[in-house]
C-alpha positions as CSV (number, residue, x, y, z in Angstrom):
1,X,-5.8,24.8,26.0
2,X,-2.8,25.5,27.9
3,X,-2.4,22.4,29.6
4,X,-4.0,19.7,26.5
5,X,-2.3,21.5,23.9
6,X,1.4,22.4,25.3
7,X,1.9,18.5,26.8
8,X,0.2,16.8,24.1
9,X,2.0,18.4,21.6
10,X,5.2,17.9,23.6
11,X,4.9,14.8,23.9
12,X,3.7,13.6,20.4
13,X,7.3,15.3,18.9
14,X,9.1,13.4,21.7
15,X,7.5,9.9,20.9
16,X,8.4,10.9,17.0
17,X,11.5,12.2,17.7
18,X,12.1,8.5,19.6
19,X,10.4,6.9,16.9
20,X,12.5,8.2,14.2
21,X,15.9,7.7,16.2
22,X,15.5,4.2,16.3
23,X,14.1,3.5,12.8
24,X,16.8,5.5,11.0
25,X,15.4,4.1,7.3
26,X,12.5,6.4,8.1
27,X,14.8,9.2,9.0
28,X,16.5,8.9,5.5
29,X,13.5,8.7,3.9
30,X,12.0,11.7,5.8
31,X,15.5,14.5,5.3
32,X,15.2,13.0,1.9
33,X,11.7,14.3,0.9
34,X,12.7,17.5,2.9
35,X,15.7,18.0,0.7
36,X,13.3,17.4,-2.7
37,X,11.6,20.2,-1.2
38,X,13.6,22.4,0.0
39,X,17.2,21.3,-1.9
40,X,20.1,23.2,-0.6
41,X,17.7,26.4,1.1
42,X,18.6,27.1,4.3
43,X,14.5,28.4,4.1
44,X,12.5,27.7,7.3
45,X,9.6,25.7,6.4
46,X,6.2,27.5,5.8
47,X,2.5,26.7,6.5
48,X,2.1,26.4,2.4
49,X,4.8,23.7,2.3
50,X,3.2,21.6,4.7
51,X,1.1,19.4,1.8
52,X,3.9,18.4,0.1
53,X,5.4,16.7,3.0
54,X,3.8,13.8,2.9
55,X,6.1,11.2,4.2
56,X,6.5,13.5,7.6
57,X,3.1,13.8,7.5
58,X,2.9,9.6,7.6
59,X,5.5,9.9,10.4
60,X,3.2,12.1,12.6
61,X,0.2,10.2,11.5
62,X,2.0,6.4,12.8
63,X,3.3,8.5,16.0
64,X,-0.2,9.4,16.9
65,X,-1.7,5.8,16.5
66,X,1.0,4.1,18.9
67,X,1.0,6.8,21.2
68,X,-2.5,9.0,20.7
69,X,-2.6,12.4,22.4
70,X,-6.2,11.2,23.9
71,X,-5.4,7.2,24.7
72,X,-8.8,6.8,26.2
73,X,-12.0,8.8,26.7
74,X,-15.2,7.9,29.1
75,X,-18.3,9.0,28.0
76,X,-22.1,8.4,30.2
77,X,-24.3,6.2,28.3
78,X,-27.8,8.1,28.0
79,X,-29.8,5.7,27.1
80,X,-29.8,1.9,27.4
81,X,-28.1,0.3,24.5
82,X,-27.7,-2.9,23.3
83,X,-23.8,-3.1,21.1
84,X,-23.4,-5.6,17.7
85,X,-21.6,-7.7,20.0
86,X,-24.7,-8.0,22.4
87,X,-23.7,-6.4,25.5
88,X,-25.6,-4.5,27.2
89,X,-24.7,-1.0,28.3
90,X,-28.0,0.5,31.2
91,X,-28.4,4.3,31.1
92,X,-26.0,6.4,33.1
93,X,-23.2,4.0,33.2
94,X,-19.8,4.6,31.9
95,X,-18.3,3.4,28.2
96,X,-14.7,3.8,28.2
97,X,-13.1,4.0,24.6
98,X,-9.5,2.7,24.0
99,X,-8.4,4.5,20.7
100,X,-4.7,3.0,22.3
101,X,-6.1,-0.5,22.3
102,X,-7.8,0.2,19.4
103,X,-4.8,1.9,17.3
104,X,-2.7,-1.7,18.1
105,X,-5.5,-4.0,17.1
106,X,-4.0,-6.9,14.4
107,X,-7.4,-7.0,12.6
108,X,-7.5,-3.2,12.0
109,X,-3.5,-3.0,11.7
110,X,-1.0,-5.9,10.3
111,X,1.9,-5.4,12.7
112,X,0.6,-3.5,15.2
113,X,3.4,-2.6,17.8
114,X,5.8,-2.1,14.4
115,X,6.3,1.6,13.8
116,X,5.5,2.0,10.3
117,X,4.6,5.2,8.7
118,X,4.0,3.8,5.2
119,X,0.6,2.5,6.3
120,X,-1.0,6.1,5.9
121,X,0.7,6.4,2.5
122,X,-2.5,6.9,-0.1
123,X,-2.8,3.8,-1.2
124,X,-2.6,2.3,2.2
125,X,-5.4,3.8,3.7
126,X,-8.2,3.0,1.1
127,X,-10.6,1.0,2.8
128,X,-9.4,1.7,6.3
129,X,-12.6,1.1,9.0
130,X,-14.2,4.8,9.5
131,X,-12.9,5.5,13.5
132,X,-10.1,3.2,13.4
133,X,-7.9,6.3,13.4
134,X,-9.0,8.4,16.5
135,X,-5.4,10.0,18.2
136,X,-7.6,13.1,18.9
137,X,-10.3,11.1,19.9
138,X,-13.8,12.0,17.4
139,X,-17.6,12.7,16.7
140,X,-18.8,16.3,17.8
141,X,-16.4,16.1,21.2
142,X,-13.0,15.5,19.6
143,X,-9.9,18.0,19.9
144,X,-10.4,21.2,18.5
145,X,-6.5,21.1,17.9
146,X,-5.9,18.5,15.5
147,X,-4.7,20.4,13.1
């Protein structure tokens, strides 16, 4: 844990933190939810506030599909396999996943390189591909720090 969660973490509020400094319409939009919430409260925010902040959550969510904590994972095939596409992966080769490549695909994502945390807004993600969203990579190995 010490090294995956202190430099993922670090680095996911620094590409945010660069994300939000150059789009400054989604800094706006994020103080301004924070000031619905929290008006003029100097209060620290709480665990129990965190639902309602749903734009941030959107800007975290659009950080972590440009710039995933886990940008690629390798797995060993166990058995041969034969993929949709055709290919042909023989037992104890290697698959390599791209959830970066993946996250910037134009048919899974209109705009892809565009920084856009509106497209995990409710609406937005109806009907979105089951594992086209992996920043923590997924199935029973994925990050046990995701929350």
């Amino acid at each position: 844990f010490m090294f995956e969660g202190h430099d993922t973490t670090t680095s996911a509020i620094n590409f945010a933190l660069h994300a939000i400094m150059k789009h400054p319409e989604v800094q706006e939009k994020a103080m301004k939810e924070i000031e619905e919430i929290f008006g003029d409260s100097n209060a620290m925010p709480e665990f129990n506030d965190l639902p309602k902040m749903k734009y941030i959550e959107c800007i975290i969510k659009e950080t972590l599909r440009l710039w995933p904590s886990v940008p690629y994972v390798a797995r060993t095939v166990t058995e041969d396999t034969t993929l949709k596409c055709g290919c042909k992966l023989p037992a104890g080769c290697s698959a390599v996943l791209m959830f970066y490549k993946l996250h910037r695909d134009p048919q899974l994502y209109s705009e892809p390189d565009r920084f856009n945390p509106e497209r995990f807004l409710d609406d937005s993600i109806n009907g979105r591909k089951p594992y086209s969203y992996c920043p923590f990579s997924a199935g029973p190995r994925n990050c046990i720090g995701q929350k």
